[in-house]
N, C-alpha and C positions, 0 to 999 in steps of 0.2 A: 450599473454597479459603481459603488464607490472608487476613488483611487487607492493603492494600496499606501498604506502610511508611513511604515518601517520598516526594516530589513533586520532578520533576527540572525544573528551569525552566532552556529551553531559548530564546533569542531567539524571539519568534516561536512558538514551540510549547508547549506543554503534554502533558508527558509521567507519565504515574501509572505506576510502578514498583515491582516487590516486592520483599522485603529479600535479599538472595543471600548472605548473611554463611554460611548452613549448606547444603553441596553437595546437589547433587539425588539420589536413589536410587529404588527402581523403585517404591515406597510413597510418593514428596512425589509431592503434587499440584502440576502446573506454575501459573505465575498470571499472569491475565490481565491485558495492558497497553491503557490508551488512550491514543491518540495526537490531540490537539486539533490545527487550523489547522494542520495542516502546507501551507505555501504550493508550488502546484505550478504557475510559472509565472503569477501571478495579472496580468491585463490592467491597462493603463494607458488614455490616452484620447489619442491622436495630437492633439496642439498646430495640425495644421494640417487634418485630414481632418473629427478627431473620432471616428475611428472607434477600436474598440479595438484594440491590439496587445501582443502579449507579446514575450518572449525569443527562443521558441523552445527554451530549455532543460530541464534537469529539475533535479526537485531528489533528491540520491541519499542513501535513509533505510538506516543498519543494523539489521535486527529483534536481532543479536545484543547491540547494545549501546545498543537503545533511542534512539540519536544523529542527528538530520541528520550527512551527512557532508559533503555538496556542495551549496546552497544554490543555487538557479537562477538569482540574480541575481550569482554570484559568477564573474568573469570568469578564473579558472585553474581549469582543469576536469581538473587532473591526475590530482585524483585518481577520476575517473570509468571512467578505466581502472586501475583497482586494486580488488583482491577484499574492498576495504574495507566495501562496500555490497550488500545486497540485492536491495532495491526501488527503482524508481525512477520520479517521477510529474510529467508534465507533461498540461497539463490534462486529460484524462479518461483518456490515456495512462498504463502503466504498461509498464516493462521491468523482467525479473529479469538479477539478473549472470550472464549464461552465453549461450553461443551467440553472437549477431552483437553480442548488448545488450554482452557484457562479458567479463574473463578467470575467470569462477568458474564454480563448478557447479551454479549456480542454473537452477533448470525450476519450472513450477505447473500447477495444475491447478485449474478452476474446478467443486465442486460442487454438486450439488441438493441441500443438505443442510445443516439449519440448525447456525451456528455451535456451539451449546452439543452439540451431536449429532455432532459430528467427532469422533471418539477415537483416531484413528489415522491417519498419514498413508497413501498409497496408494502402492502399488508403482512403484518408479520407471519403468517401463514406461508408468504409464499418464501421467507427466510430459510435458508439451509444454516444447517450447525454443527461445528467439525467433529467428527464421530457418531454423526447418527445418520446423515446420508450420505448413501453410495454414488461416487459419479460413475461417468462411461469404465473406465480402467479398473473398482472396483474401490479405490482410496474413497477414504470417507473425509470430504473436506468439503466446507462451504466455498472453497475458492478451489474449483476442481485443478488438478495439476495437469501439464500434459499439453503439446500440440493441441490445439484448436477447442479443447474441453475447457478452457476459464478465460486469461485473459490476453494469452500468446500464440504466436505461432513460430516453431521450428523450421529451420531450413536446414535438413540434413547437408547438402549439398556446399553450403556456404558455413554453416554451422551459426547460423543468427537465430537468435531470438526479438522477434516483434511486437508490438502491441496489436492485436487485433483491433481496427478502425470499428468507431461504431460500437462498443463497449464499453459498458460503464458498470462498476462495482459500487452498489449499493448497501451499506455497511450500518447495522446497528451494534453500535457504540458498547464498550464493557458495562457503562450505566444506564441502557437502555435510550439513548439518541441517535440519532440518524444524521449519516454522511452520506455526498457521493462520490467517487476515486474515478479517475482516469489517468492508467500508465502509461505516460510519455516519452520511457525509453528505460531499456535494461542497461544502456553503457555513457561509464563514466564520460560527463561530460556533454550528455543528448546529443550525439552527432544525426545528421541524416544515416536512413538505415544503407545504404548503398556508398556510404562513406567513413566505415569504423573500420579505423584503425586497432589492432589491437594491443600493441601499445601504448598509442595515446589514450586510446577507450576500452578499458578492460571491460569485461564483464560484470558482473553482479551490485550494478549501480544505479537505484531505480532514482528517475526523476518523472515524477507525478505531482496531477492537480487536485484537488479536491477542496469541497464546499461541505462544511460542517452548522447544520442548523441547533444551536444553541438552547433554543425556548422549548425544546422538547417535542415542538411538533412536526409531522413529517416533511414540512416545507422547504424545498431544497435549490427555493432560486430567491 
C-alpha cells in the first residue's frame, strides 16, 4: 500500500486519507482509510431524570468522499434522503442507503473473514437490503443489530460493546460500488476494550477502517 498523504480534519472526526491526484487502474492498490470518533448519536444526561438520552438520529458518512454528510445533531435531515451517503450510524445501529434506509443502491453483507483477507467484494446476490431481510431477532436490516447477529458483541456484565474479531462489512455503495468496513471501536477515542473509561470514552463513537474501490469493480485490495 501506499502511504497515506493527508490528514482531512473534519469537526469532530478524524479522517486519514490517500492521495487520489493519479486514477485508479487494475494494478493501483486501493488504500485504506480510518475513520476516528465519528459521533453516532452520542447520550447526554436528562437535566431532570438523569438518565441518559439521545436524539434518536443518525449521523450519515460518505465512504465515497471520506465526509460526514449529515451530523445527528443537525436538525434539517434533508439530506438523508439523498444518495449522498452510504452509511449511517446511530448508536450501535447502522443503515446502508437503499431499500426502506434510503433512495440508493446500497446493500452489505457481514463476513467471517478478517479485514486484510477480503479481496473481493461478493456477488450481489448474496447482499442483504434494509427492509427486505429478516435477521435472527426479526429486524430487517442488512447490518443485523444485536449481540453477536452483525458486527458486536455485548457484555451484559460489564455493559461494553465490542467489535467481533474477524468481521468484515462489505458494503455496496448508494451508486452501486463497493467498500469494505472494519469496526475498530464503539468508544470515544479507541481505548483497549478492557480499559474504557467512561468518561474519558463515552460511548457511541465508532472508529473504523475501510477500503473503498473507486473504478466500479469489486476489487478491494
Amino acid at each position: 500500500m501506499r502511504t497515506h498523504a493527508l490528514l482531512l480534519l473534519i469537526p469532530g472526526l478524524v479522517v486519514a486519507a490517500c492521495d487520489a491526484s493519479n486514477p485508479l487502474d487494475e494494478t493501483t492498490p486501493v488504500e485504506a482509510v480510518v475513520v476516528k470518533d465519528l459521533p453516532a448519536d452520542p447520550t447526554t444526561r436528562d437535566p431532570q431524570t438523569g438518565r441518559p438520552v439521545g436524539t434518536g438520529r443518525y449521523t450519515f458518512f460518505s465512504l465515497r468522499t471520506g465526509e460526514i454528510v449529515l451530523r445527528y445533531d443537525n436538525p434539517d435531515r434533508s439530506d438523508s434522503a439523498s444518495t449522498a451517503w452510504d452509511l449511517a450510524f446511530q448508536g450501535t445501529h447502522i443503515l446502508i442507503n437503499g431499500g426502506t434506509s434510503g433512495p440508493g443502491q446500497g446493500g452489505a453483507v457481514v463476513l467471517e473473514v478478517p479485514f486484510e483477507e477480503v479481496a473481493e467484494a461478493p456477488a450481489d446476490d448474496q447482499f442483504r437490503v434494509d427492509g427486505e431481510d429478516p435477521c435472527p431477532n426479526g429486524v430487517q436490516r442488512a447490518i443485523c443489530p444485536g449481540s453477536g447477529n452483525g458486527w458486536y458483541n455485548y457484555d451484559p456484565a460489564t455493559h461494553t460493546v465490542t467489535p467481533i474479531p474477524g468481521r468484515t462489512i462489505v458494503v455496496r455503495t448508494a451508486d452501486g460500488r463497493y467498500a469494505k468496513v472494519r469496526i475498530l471501536s464503539y468508544y470515544k477515542g479507541a481505548p483497549d476494550p478492557g480499559a474504557i473509561d467512561r468518561q474519558a470514552n463515552p460511548p457511541r463513537y465508532y472508529t473504523f477502517e475501510y477500503v473503498f474501490q473507486p473504478d466500479g469493480s469489486r476489487r478491494l485490495q
